[in-house]
C-alpha positions as CSV (number, residue, x, y, z in Angstrom):
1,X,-80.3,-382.6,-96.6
2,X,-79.9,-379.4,-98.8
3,X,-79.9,-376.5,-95.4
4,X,-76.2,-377.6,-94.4
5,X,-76.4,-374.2,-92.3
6,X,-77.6,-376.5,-89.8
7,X,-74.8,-378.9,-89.8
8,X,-72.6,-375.9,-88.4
9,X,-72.5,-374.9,-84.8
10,X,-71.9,-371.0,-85.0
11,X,-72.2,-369.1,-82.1
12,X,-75.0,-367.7,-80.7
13,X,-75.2,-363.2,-81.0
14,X,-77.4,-360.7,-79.7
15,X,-76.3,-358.5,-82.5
16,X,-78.9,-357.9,-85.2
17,X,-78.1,-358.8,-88.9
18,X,-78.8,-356.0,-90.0
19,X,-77.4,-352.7,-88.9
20,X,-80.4,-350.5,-88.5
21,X,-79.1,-347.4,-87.5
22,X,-81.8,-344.8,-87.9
23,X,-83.2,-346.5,-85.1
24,X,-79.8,-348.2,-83.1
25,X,-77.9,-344.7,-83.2
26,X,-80.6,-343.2,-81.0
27,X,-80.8,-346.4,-78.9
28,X,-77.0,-345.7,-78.3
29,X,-77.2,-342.2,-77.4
30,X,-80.5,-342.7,-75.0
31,X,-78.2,-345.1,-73.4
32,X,-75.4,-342.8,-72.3
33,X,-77.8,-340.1,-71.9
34,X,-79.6,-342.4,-69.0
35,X,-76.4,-343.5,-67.4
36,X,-74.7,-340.1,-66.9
37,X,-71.7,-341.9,-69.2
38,X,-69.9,-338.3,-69.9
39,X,-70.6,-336.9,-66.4
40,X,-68.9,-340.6,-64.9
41,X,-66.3,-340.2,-67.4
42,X,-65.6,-336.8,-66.2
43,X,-66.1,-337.3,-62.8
44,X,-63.2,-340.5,-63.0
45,X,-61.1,-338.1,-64.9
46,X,-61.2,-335.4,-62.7
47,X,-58.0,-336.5,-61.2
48,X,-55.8,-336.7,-64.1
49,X,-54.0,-334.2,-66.2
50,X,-55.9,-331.7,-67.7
51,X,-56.5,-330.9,-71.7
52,X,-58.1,-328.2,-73.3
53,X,-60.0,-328.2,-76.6
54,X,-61.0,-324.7,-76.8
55,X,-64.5,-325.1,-79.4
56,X,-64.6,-322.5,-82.0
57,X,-68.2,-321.8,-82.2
58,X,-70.3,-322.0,-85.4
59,X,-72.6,-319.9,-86.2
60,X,-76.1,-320.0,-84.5
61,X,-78.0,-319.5,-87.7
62,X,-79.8,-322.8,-90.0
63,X,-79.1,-326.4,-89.8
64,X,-76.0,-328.1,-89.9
65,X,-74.3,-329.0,-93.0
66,X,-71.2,-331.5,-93.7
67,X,-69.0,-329.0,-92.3
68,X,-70.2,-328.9,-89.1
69,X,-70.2,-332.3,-89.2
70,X,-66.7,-333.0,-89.8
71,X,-65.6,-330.2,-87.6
72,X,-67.1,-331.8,-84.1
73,X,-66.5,-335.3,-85.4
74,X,-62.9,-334.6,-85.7
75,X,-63.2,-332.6,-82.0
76,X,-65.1,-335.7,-80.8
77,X,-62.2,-338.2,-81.7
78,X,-59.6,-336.1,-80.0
79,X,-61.3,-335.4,-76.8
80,X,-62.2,-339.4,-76.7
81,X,-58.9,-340.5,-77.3
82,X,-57.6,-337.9,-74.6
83,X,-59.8,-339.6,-72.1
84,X,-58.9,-342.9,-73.2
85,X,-55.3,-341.4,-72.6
86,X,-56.2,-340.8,-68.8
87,X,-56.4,-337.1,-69.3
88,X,-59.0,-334.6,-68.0
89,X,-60.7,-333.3,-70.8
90,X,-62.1,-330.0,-70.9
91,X,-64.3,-329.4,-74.1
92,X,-67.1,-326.3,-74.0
93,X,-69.2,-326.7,-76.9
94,X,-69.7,-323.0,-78.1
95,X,-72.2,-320.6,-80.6
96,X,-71.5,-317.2,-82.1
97,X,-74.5,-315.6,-81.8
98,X,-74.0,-312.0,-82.8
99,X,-74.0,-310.6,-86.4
100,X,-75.4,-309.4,-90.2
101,X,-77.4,-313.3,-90.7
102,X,-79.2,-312.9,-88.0
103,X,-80.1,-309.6,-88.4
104,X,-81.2,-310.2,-92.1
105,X,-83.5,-312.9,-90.9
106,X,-85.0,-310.6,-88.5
107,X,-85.2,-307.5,-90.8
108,X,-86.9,-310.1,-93.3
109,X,-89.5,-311.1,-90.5
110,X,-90.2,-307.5,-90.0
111,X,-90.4,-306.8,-94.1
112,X,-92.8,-309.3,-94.1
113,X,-95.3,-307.8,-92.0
114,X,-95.0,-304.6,-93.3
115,X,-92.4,-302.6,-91.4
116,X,-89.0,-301.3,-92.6
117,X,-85.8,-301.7,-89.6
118,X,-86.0,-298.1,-89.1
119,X,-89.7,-298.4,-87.9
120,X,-88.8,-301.0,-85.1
121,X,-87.6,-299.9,-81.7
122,X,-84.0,-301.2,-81.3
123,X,-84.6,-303.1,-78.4
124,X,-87.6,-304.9,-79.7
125,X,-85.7,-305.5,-83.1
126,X,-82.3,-306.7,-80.8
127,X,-84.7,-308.8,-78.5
128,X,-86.1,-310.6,-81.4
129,X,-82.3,-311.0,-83.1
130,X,-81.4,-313.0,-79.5
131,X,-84.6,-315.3,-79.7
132,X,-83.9,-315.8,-83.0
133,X,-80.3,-316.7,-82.2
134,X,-81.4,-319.1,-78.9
135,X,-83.7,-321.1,-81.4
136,X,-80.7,-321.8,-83.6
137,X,-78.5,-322.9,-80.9
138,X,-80.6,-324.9,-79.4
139,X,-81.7,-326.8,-82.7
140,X,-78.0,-327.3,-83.7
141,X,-77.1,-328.6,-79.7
142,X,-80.0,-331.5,-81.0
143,X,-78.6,-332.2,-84.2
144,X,-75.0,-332.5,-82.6
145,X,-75.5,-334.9,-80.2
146,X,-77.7,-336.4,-82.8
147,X,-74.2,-337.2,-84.7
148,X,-73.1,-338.9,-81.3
149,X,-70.7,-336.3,-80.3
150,X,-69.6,-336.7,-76.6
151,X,-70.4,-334.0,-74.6
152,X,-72.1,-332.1,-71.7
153,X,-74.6,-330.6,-73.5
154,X,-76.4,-328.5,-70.1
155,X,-71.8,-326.9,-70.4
156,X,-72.2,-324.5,-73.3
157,X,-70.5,-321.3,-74.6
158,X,-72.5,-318.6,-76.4
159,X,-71.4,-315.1,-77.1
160,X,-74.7,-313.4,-76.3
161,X,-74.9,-314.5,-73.0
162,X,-74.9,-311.7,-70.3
163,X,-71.4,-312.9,-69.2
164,X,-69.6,-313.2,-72.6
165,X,-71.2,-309.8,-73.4
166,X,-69.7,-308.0,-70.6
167,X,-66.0,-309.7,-70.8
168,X,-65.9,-309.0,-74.7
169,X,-66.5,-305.0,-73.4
170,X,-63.7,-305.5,-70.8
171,X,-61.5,-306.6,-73.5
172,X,-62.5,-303.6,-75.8
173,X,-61.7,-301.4,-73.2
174,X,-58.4,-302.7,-72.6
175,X,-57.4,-301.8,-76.2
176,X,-59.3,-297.9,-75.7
177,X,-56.5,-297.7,-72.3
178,X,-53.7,-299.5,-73.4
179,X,-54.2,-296.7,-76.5
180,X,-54.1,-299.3,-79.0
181,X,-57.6,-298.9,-80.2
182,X,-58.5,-295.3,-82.4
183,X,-60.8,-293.7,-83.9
184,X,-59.3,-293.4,-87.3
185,X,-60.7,-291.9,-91.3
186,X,-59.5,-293.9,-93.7
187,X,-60.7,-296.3,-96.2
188,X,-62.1,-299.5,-95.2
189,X,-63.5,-302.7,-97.4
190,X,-67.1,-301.8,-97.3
191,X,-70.3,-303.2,-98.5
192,X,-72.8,-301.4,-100.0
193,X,-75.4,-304.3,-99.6
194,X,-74.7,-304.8,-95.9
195,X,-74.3,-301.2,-95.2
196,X,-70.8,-301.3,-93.0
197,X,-67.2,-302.0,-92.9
198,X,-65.9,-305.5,-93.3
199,X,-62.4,-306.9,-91.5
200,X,-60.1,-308.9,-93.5
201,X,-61.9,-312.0,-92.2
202,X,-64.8,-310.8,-93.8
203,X,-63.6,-310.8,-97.1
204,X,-63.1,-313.3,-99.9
205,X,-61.8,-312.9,-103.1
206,X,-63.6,-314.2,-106.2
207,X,-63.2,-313.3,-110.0
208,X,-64.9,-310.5,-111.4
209,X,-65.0,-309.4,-115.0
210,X,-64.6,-305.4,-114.9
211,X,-64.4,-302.6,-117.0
212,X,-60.6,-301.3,-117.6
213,X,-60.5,-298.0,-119.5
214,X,-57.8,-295.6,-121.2
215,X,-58.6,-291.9,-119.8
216,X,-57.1,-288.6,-121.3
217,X,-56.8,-286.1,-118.4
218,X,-55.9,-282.8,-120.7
219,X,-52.9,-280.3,-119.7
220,X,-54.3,-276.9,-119.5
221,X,-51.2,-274.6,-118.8
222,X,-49.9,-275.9,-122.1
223,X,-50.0,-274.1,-125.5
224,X,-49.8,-277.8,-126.8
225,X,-52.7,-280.3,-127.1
226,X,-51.2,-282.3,-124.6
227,X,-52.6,-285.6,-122.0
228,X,-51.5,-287.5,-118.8
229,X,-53.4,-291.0,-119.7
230,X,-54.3,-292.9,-116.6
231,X,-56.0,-296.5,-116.4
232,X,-58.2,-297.6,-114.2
233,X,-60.7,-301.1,-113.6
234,X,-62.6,-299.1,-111.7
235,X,-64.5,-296.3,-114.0
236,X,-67.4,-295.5,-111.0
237,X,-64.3,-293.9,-108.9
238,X,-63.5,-291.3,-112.3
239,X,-66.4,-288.7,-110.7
240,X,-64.2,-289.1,-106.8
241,X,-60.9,-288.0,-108.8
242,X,-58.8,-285.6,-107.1
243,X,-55.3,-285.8,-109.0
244,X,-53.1,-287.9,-110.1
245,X,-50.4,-290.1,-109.2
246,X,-46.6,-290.8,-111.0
247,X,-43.8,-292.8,-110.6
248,X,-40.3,-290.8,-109.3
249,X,-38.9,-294.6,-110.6
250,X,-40.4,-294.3,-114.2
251,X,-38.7,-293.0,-117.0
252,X,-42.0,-290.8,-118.9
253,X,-42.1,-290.0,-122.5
254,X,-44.2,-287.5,-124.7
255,X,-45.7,-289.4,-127.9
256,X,-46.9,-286.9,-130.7
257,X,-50.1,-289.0,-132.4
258,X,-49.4,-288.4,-136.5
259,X,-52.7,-289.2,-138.3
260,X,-56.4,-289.1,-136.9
261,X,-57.9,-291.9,-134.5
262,X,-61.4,-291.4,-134.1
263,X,-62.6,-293.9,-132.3
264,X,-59.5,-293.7,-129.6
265,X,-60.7,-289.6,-129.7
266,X,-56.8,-289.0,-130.9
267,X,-56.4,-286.9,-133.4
268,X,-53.3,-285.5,-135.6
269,X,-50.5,-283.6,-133.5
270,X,-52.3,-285.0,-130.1
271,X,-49.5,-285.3,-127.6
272,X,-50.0,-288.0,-124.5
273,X,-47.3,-288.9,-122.0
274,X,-46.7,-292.4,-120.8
275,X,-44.5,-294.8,-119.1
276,X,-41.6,-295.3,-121.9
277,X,-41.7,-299.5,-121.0
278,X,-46.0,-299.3,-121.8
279,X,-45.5,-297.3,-124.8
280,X,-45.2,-300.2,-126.8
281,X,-48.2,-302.3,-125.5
282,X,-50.3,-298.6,-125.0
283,X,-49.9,-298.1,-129.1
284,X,-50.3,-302.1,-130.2
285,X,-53.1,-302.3,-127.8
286,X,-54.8,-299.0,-128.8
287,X,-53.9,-300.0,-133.2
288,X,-51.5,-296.7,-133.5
289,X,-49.4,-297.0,-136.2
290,X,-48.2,-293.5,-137.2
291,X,-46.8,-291.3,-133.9
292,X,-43.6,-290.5,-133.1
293,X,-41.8,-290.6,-129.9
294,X,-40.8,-287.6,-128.3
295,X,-38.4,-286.5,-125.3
296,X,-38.6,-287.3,-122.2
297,X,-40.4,-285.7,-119.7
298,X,-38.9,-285.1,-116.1
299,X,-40.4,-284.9,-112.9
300,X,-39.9,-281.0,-112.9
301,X,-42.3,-280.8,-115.7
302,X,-44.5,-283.2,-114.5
303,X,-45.1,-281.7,-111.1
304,X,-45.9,-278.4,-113.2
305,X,-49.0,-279.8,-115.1
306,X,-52.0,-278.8,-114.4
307,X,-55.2,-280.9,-115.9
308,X,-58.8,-280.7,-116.3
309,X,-60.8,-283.3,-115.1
310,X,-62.4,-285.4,-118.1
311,X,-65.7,-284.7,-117.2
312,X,-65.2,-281.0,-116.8
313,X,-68.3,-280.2,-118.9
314,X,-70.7,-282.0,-116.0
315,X,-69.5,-279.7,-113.2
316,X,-66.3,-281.0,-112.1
317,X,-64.4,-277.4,-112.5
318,X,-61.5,-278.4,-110.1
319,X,-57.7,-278.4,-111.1
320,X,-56.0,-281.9,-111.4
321,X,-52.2,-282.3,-110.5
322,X,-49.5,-284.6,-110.1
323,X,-47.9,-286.0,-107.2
324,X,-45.4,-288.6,-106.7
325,X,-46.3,-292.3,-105.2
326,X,-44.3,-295.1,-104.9
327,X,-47.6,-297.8,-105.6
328,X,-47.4,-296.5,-109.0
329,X,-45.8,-299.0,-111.7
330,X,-45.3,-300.0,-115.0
331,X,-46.8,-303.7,-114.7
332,X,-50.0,-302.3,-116.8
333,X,-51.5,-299.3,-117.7
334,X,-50.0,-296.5,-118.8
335,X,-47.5,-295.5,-115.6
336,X,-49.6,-293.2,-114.2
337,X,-52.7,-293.7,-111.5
338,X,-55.3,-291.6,-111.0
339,X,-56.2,-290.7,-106.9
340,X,-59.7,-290.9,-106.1
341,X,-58.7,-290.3,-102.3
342,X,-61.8,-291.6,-100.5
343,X,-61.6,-294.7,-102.5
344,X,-58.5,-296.5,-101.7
345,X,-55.9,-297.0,-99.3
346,X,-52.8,-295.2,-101.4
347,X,-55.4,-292.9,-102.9
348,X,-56.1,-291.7,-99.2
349,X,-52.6,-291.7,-98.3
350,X,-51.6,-289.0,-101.2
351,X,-54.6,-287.0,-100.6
352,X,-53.3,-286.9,-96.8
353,X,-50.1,-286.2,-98.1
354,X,-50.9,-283.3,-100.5
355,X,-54.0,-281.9,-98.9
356,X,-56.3,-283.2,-101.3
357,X,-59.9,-282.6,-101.0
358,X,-61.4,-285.8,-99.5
359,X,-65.5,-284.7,-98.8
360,X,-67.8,-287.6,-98.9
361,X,-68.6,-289.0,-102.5
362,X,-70.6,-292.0,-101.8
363,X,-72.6,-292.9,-99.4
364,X,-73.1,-295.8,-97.0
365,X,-75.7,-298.0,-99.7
366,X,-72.8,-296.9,-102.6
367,X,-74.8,-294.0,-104.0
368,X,-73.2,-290.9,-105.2
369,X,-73.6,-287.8,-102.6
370,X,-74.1,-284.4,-103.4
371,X,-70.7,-283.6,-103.6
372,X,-70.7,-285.7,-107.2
373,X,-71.9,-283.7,-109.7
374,X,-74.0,-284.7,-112.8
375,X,-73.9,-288.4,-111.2
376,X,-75.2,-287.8,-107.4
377,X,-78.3,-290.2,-106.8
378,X,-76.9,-292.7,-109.0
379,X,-75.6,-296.5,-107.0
380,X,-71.8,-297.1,-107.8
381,X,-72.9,-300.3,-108.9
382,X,-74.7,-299.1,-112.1
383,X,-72.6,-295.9,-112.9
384,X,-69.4,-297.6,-115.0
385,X,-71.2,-297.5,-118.3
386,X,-72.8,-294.0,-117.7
387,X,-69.1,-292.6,-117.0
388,X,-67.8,-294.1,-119.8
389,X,-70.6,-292.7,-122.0
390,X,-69.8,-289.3,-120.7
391,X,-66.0,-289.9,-121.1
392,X,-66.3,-290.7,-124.7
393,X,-68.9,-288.4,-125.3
394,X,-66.3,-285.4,-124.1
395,X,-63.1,-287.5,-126.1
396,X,-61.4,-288.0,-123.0
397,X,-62.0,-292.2,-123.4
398,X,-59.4,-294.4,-125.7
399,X,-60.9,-297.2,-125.1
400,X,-62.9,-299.8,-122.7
401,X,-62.8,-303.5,-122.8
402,X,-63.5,-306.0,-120.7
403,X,-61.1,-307.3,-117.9
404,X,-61.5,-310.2,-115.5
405,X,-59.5,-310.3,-112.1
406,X,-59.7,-311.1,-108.4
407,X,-62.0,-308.9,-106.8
408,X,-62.8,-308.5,-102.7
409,X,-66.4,-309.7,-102.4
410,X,-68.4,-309.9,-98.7
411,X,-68.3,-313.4,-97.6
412,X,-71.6,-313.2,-96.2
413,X,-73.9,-311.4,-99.0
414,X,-71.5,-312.6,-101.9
415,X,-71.8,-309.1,-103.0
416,X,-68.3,-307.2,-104.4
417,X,-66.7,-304.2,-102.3
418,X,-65.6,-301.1,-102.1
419,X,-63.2,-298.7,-100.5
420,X,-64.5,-296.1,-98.7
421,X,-63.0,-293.6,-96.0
422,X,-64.7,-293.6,-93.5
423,X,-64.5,-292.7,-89.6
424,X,-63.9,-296.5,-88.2
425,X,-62.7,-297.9,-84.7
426,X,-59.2,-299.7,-85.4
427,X,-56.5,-301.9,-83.1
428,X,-53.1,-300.7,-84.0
429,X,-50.7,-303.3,-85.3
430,X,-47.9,-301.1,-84.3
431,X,-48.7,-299.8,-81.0
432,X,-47.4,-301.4,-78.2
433,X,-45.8,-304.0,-80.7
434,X,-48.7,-306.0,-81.4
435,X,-47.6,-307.5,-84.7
436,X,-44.3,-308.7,-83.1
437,X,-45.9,-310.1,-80.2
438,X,-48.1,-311.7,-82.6
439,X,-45.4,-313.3,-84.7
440,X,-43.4,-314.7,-81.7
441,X,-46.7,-316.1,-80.4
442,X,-46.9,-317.9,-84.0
443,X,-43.4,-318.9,-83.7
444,X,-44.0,-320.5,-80.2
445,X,-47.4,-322.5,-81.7
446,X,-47.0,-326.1,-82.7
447,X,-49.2,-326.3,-86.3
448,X,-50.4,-328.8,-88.0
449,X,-49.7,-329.2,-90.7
450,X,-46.2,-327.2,-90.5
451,X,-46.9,-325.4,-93.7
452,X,-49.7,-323.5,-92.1
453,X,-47.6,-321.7,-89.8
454,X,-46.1,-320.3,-92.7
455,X,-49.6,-319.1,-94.0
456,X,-50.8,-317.2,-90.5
457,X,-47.6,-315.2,-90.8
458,X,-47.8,-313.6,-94.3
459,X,-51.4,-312.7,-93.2
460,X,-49.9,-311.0,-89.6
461,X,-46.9,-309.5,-91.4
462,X,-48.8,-307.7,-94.3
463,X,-52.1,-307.1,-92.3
464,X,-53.3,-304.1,-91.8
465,X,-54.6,-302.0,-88.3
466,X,-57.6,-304.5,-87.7
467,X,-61.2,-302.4,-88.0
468,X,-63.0,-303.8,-85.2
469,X,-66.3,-301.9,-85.8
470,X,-69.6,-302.3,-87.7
471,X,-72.4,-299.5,-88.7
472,X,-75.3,-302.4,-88.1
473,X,-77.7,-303.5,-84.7
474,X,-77.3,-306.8,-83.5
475,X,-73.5,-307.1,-81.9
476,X,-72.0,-305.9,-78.2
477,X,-71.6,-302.7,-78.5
478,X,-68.6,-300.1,-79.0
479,X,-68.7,-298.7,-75.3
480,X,-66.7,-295.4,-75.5
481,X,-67.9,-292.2,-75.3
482,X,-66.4,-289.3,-77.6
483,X,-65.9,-285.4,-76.6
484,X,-67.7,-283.2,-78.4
485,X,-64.9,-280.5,-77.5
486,X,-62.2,-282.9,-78.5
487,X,-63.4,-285.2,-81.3
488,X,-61.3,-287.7,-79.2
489,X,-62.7,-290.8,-76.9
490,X,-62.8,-290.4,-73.3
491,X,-60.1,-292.9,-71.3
492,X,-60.9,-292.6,-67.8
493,X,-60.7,-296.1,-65.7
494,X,-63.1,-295.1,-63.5
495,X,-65.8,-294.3,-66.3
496,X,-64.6,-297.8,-68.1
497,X,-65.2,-299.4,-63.9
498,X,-68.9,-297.7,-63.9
499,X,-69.7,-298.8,-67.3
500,X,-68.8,-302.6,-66.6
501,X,-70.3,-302.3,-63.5
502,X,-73.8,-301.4,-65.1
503,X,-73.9,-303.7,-67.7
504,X,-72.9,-306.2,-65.3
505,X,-76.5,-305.0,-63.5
506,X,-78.2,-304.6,-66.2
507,X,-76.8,-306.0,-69.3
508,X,-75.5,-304.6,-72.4
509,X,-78.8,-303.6,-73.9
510,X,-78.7,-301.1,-71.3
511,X,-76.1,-298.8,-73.5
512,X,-78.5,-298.1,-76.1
513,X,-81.5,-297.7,-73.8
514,X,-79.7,-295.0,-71.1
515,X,-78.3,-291.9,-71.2
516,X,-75.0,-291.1,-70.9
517,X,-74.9,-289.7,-67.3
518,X,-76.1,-293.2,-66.5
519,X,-72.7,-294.4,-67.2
520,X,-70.3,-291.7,-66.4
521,X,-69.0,-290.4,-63.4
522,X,-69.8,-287.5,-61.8
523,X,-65.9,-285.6,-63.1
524,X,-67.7,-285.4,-66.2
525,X,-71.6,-283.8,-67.8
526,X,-73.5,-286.3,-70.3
527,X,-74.3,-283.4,-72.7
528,X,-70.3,-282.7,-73.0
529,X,-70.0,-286.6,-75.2
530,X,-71.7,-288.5,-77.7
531,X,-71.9,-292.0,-76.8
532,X,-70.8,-294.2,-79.4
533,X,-73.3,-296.7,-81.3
534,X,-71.4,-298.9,-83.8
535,X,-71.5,-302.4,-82.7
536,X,-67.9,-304.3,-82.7
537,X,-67.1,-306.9,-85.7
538,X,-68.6,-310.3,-84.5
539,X,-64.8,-311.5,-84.8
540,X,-63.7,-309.5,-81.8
541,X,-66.3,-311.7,-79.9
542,X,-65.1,-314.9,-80.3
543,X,-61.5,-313.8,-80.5
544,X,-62.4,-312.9,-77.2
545,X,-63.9,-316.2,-76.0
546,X,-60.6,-317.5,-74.4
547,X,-61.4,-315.7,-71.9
548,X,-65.1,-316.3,-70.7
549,X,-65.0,-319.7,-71.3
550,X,-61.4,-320.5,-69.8
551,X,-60.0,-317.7,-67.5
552,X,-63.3,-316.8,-66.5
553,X,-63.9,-320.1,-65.2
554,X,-60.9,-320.3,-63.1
555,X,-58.3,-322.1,-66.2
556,X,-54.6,-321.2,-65.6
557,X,-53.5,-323.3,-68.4
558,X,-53.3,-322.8,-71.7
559,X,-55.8,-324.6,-74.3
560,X,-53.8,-327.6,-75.7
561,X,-55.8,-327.2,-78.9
562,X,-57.7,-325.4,-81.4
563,X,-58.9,-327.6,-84.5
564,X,-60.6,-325.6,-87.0
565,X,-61.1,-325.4,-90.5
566,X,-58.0,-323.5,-92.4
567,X,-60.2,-320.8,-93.6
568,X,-59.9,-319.8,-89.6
569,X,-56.4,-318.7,-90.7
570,X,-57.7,-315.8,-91.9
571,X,-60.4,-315.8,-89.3
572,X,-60.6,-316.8,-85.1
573,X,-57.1,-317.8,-85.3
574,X,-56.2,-314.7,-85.9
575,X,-58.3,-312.7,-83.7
576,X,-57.8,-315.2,-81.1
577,X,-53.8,-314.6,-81.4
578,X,-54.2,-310.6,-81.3
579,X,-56.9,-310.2,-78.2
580,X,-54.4,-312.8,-76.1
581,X,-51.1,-311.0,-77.2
């Protein structure tokens, strides 16, 4: 006998011998699908303890990719071991649904047959945004339970839904009365390709290889050929200057250049003041060999100059003076910083300061405005190596190379950033204590692991006033209406009451489609405010989901857990923690 498999009693199995599971998975979840399993499992649990996975939702836009995957698997053990552990397990799958994806998908759609945003009715453009959104949800419900994950799929969360619209308002408007939210001008991370402000959230930083340049900004109430040199990375902001900034810390010095240097534009008996700890790397790095160093020069003197901007000879005819500022050091550079006031967040504060001039220079899509000379029309983007042309052609450049740092980029278009002032909708960190509620909150939080505690409070100490708006379409709008007497946002409860009440009615496509007597009451006259039609960062929505999905539905207790991805530090954790201080 040579089959001696036969001479072996084994026992006898249903199981096949080979796995099969393209075809056994779906055999599996047909099967609890036809018995009801997570509906009996619910319904025996009902009893017990309750625990509450609160879902951050993913974003309804494409097809799930490994991170999804790991996400709800991970969610999917935990809520079966909590059952297992006779507890009550709450768990609301849920979808972000507002936002720029979606809207770029839609705008494409539209480009495609021919017709720009701008030539689409807002409704019909929003409409399509939510169908668009409803597809996605739906396909990525199917691919979910497709992974086996246990759940009532007919229970979800999405943040478009007439609902979750209307409680994300009521949330906005307690900020707007509790005074924490205002309407502030100051500059924000903002994308040119995307066309608004971006939140922290928003942003991630990536390397960039930039320009740095060495600027003279000549003295012209001096008998002396004298020059402040500032350094900058960024040469498109040169055009926005305004003044510049010093050091009250530094210690300054006047170097008097002994032999020509044409291609740094020095030349013999040039004077230029620096930082006396950078005058050693300023005249290695720059090959100057024969100067001499002067005295120094005091802040009495300094705050006397008076310079000409280094593109005076294109139009820009304004004086340039120094102010002190205590973000300017002598890590690199040359000591001094030159304030482009529009374009970054100490810039702004000095020019608030000192009453500096700070009219529009660029525009929304990063092109110059008309308030640039020589360079208006021309994209931020593709200006460096035009102003440092000019610079050089006017021997006010030393010298331009290369230099590659960590740069804010949109997380969404992968596209670098800019600052730009601009007139934005922000929730104080200050007022009313927010930051120290936040920080107790985080204190009173079990994290895992322990080091990430650690990492949500250096991003809530140093955080600035969170900018909650966005210049775009698809989103719940800002619902506030602004005196044109005032300038300032109306806070009237009863006006807030009426407007809920309406988009309760109606929804909230109802604040772009009605006029504002619609919503206010009859204290106040429709053409005395401009309703407001910036849409709220897509953040503020699911930070606010705590409370549509759980409070809303009758939850007094806490959620037991949120399980996310430790990018989220940055992101819903965060936003989460501030809307429930």
């Amino acid at each position: 006998m040579t089959d001696f498999s036969k001479t072996i009693k084994l026992p006898s199995t249903q199981f096949s011998m080979k796995a099969n599971l393209a075809e056994t998975e779906n055999n599996w979840i047909k099967f609890w699908k036809n018995n009801n399993l997570y509906k009996n499992l619910k319904e025996e649990s009902n009893k017990f303890e309750k625990f509450i996975l609160h879902d951050g939702p993913p974003y309804a836009n494409g097809n799930l990719h490994m991170g999804h995957a790991l996400n709800k698997i991970l969610k999917d053990i935990v809520c079966r071991t909590k059952f297992q552990s006779s507890l009550d397990v709450n768990y609301v799958p849920g979808w972000d649904c507002h936002g720029l994806p979606i809207e770029w998908n839609i705008e494409e759609k539209f480009r495609k047959s021919g017709k720009k945003k701008n030539e689409i009715d807002l409704g019909v453009f929003r409409n399509e945004c939510r169908e668009f959104a409803s597809l996605w949800v739906e396909k990525q419900k199917e691919q979910f339970s497709r992974l086996g994950i246990q759940s009532d799929w007919s229970n979800i969360y999405t943040t478009m839904t007439r609902s979750s619209e209307v409680s994300i308002v009521k949330e906005l408007l307690k900020f707007l009365e509790s005074g924490e939210l205002y309407l502030g001008f100051k500059p924000v991370m903002w994308s040119v390709v995307e066309k608004t402000a971006l939140a922290e959230a928003e942003v991630e930083y990536k390397e960039k290889i930039s320009k740095s340049i060495f600027v003279k900004f000549p003295v012209q109430n001096m008998s002396e050929d004298l020059s402040i040199i500032i350094w900058t990375t960024t040469p498109w902001t040169i055009p926005c200057n305004r003044a510049i900034a010093y050091s009250q810390e530094l210690k300054y010095k006047k170097i008097l250049i002994l032999s020509d240097y044409d291609q740094k534009n020095l030349k013999k008996n040039d004077k230029v003041i620096i930082s006396e700890n950078l005058i050693e790397n300023f005249l290695s790095r720059h090959k100057i060999e024969k100067f001499s160093i002067l005295d120094d020069v005091n802040e009495d003197e300094l705050k006397k100059f008076i310079c000409s901007h280094p593109l005076k000879k294109l139009g820009f005819n304004f004086e340039i003076r120094l102010y002190p500022s205590n973000h300017v050091t002598d890590e690199t550079g040359s000591g001094f910083v030159h304030i482009a006031p529009n374009h970054g967040v100490e810039d702004f504060e000095v020019g608030l300061k000192f009453g500096l001039d700070n009219s529009e220079t660029v525009d929304d899509g990063g092109i110059y405005s008309d308030n640039v000379p020589f360079f208006k029309g021309i994209h931020v983007y593709k200006a460096d190596e035009e102003v440092i042309q000019q610079l050089g052609k006017f021997k006010n450049l030393l010298s331009d190379e290369d230099y590659n740092h960590s740069y804010p980029h949109s997380w969404r278009s992968k596209a670098p950033l800019i600052f730009r002032a601009t007139s934005q909708w922000f929730i104080s960190m200050e007022k009313n204590k927010l930051r120290e509620k936040a920080i107790q909150e985080i204190n009173d939080v079990k994290w895992i692991p322990a080091s990430s505690k650690n990492r949500i409070l250096s991003m809530v100490k140093e955080r600035p006033d969170w900018c909650v708006s966005r210049q775009r379409s698809w989103g719940v709008p800002i619902t506030i209406f602004i005196s044109k007497k005032s300038n300032k946002p109306l806070i009237d409860k009863e006006v807030n009451a009426k407007i809920i009440s309406k988009l309760n009615e109606l929804g909230i496509d109802a604040w772009f489609e009605k006029p504002n007597d619609f919503f206010l009451t009859n204290k106040y006259r429709g053409e005395d405010f401009i309703k407001v039609d910036s849409i709220l960062d897509v953040w503020f929505d699911s930070g606010s989901s705590h409370v549509f999905v759980l409070k809303d539905q009758g939850l007094t207790k806490k959620a037991d857990l949120y399980l996310e991805g430790s990018d989220q530090h940055r992101g819903w954790f965060q936003t989460s923690l501030l809307e429930s201080c």
